[in-house]
TIFI-120263 format. One record per residue (C-alpha): residue number from 1; x, y, z; chain. Coordinates in steps of 0.1 Angstrom, whole numbers, plus 5000, padded with zeros to 4 digits. Example, Ala and Ser with C-alpha at 12.3 -4.5 7.8 and 13.67 -1.06 7.14 Angstrom:
<nodes>
+-----+------+------+------+-------+
:  nr :   c1 :   c2 :   c3 : kette :
+-----+------+------+------+-------+
:   1 : 5123 : 4955 : 5078 :     A :
:   2 : 5137 : 4989 : 5071 :     A :
+-----+------+------+------+-------+
</nodes>
This chain:
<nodes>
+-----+------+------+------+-------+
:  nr :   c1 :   c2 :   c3 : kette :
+-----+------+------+------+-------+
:   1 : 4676 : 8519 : 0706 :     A :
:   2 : 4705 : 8521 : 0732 :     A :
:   3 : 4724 : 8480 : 0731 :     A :
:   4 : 4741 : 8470 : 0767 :     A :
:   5 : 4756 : 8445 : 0779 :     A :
:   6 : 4758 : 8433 : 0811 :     A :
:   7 : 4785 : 8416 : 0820 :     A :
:   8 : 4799 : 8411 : 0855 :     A :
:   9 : 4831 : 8417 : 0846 :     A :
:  10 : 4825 : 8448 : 0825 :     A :
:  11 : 4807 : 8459 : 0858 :     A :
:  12 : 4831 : 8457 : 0880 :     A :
:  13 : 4852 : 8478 : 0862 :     A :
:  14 : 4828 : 8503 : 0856 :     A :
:  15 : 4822 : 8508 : 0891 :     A :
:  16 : 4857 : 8509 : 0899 :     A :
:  17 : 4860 : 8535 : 0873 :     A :
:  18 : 4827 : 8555 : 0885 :     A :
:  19 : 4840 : 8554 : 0920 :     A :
:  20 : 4875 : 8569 : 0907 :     A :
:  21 : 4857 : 8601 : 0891 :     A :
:  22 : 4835 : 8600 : 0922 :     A :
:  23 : 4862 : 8606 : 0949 :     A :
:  24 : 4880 : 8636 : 0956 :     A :
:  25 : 4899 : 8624 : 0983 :     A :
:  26 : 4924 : 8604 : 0963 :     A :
:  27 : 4945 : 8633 : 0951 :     A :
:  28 : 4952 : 8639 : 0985 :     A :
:  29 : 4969 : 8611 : 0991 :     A :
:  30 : 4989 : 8618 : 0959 :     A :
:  31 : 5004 : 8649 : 0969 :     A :
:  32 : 5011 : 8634 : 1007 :     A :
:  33 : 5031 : 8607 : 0990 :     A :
:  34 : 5047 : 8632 : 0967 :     A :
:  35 : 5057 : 8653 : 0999 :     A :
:  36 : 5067 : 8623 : 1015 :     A :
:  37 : 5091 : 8609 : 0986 :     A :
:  38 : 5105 : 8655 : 0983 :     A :
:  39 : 5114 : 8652 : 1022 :     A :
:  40 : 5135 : 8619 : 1019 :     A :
:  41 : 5154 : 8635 : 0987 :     A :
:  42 : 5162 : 8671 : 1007 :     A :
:  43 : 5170 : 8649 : 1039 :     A :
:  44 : 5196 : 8629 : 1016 :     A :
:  45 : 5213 : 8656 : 1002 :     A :
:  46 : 5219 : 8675 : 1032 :     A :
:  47 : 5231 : 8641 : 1045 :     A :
:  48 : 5256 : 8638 : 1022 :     A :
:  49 : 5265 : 8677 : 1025 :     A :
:  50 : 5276 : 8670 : 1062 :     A :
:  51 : 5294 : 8642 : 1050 :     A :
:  52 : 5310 : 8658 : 1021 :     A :
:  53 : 5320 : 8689 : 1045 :     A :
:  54 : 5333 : 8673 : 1074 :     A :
:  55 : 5357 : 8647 : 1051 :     A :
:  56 : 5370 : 8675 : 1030 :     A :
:  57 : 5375 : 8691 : 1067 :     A :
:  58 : 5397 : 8663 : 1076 :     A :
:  59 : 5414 : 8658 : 1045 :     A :
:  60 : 5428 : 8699 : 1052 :     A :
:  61 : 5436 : 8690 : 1085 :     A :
:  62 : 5459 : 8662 : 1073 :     A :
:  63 : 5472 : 8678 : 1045 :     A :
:  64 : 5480 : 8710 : 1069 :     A :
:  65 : 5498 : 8691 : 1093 :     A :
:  66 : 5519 : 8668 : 1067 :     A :
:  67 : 5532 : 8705 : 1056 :     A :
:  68 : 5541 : 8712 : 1094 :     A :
:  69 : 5563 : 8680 : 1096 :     A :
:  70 : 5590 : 8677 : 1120 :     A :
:  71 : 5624 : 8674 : 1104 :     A :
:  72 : 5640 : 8644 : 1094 :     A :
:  73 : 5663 : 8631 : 1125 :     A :
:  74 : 5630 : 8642 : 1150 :     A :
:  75 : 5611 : 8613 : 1165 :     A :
:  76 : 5574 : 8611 : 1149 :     A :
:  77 : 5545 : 8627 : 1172 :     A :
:  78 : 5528 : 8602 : 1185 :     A :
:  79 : 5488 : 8594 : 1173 :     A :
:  80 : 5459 : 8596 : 1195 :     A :
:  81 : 5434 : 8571 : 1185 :     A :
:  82 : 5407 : 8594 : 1170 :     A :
:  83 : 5434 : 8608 : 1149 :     A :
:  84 : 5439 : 8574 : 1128 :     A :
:  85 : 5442 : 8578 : 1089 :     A :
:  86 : 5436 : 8556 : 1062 :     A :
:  87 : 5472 : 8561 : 1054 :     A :
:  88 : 5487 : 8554 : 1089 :     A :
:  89 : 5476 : 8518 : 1078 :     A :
:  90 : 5502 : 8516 : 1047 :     A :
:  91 : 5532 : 8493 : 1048 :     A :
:  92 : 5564 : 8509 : 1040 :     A :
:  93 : 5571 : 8492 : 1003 :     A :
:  94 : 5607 : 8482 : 1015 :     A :
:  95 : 5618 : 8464 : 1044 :     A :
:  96 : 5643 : 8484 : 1070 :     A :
:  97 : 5684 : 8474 : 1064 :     A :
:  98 : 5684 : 8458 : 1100 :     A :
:  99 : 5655 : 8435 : 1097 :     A :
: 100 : 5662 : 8400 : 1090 :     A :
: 101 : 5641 : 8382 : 1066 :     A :
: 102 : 5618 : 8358 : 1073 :     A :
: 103 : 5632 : 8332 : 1048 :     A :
: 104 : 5666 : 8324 : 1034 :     A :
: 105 : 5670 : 8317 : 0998 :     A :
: 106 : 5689 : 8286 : 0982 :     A :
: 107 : 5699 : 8307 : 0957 :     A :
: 108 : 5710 : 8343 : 0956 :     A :
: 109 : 5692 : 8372 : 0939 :     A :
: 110 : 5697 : 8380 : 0905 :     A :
: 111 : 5686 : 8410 : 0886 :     A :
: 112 : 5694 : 8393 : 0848 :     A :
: 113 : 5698 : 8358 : 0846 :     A :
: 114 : 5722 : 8337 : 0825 :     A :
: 115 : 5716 : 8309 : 0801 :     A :
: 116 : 5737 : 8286 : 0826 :     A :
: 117 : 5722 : 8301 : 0857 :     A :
: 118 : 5689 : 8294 : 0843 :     A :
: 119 : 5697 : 8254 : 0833 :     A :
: 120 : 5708 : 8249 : 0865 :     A :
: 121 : 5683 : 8262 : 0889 :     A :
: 122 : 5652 : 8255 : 0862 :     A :
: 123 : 5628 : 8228 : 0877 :     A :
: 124 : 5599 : 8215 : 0855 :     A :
: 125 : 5565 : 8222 : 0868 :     A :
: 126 : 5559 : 8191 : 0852 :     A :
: 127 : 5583 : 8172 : 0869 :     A :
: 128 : 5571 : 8192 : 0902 :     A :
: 129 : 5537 : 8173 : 0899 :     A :
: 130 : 5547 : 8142 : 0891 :     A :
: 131 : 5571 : 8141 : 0922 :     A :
: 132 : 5540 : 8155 : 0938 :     A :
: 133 : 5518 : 8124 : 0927 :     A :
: 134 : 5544 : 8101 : 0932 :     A :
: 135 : 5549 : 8112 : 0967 :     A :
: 136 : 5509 : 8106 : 0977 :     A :
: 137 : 5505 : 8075 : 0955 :     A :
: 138 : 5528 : 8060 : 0976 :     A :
: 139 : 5518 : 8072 : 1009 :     A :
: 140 : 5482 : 8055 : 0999 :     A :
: 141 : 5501 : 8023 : 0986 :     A :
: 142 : 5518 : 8018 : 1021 :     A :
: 143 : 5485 : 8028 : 1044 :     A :
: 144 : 5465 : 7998 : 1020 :     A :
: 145 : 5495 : 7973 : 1028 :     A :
: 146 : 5496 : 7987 : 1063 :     A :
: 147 : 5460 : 7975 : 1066 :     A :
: 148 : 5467 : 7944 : 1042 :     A :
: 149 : 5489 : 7928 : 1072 :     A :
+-----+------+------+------+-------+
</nodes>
């Protein structure tokens, strides 16, 4: 005596699973996906080939020119715009002898500072915010009395 039950459920899934044994045409689509998902991973590695090549191209370039330098009195070759570097953008780290600076200090420039030197130009940072809060507490005192009158 054979016992089933009949659930809806439990039917739906075993027509779902039936149909699965059933069709052929779903391994198909398997391998077109798998072909699909092998073509983007070629087509991104010879991507980055090119890009690899043609950079370390550049970088040979630069480095053979650098080597062919002009010598120290000769005026730099001028750039053409395609022939931009990364490093043609760096600052030099220290500022040329005839340049004047942009500020002036109250104080001069000290490589080692003394005990004295340091008493007398030492200002709290304390003190810096409290002259700080003093300064706009009063500002705000004066506009409340200014609309007081």
């Amino acid at each position: 005596m054979k016992l089933s039950l009949r659930l809806p459920r439990l039917e739906k899934i075993r027509e779902v699973l039936r149909s699965r044994e059933k069709g052929a045409a779903r391994p198909g689509v398997l391998r077109r996906e798998v072909l699909i998902i092998a073509a983007a991973g070629v087509a991104s590695a010879v991507i980055t080939l090119i890009v690899l090549t043609v950079s370390f191209n550049a970088r040979e370039r630069r480095a053979a020119e650098l080597t062919k330098a002009a010598p120290v009195g000769a005026p730099a070759a001028s750039h053409a715009p395609e022939e931009l570097s990364v490093d043609d953008f760096i600052l030099p780290t220290v500022p040329p002898a005839d340049s004047l600076p942009d500020y002036y200090p109250f104080r001069p420039r000290l490589h080692r500072w003394s005990r004295e030197n340091v008493e007398r130009f030492w200002v709290s940072p304390r003190q810096i915010a409290i002259d700080t809060i003093a300064t706009i507490n009063d500002r705000n005192m004066e506009s409340v009395f200014e609309k007081v009158r």
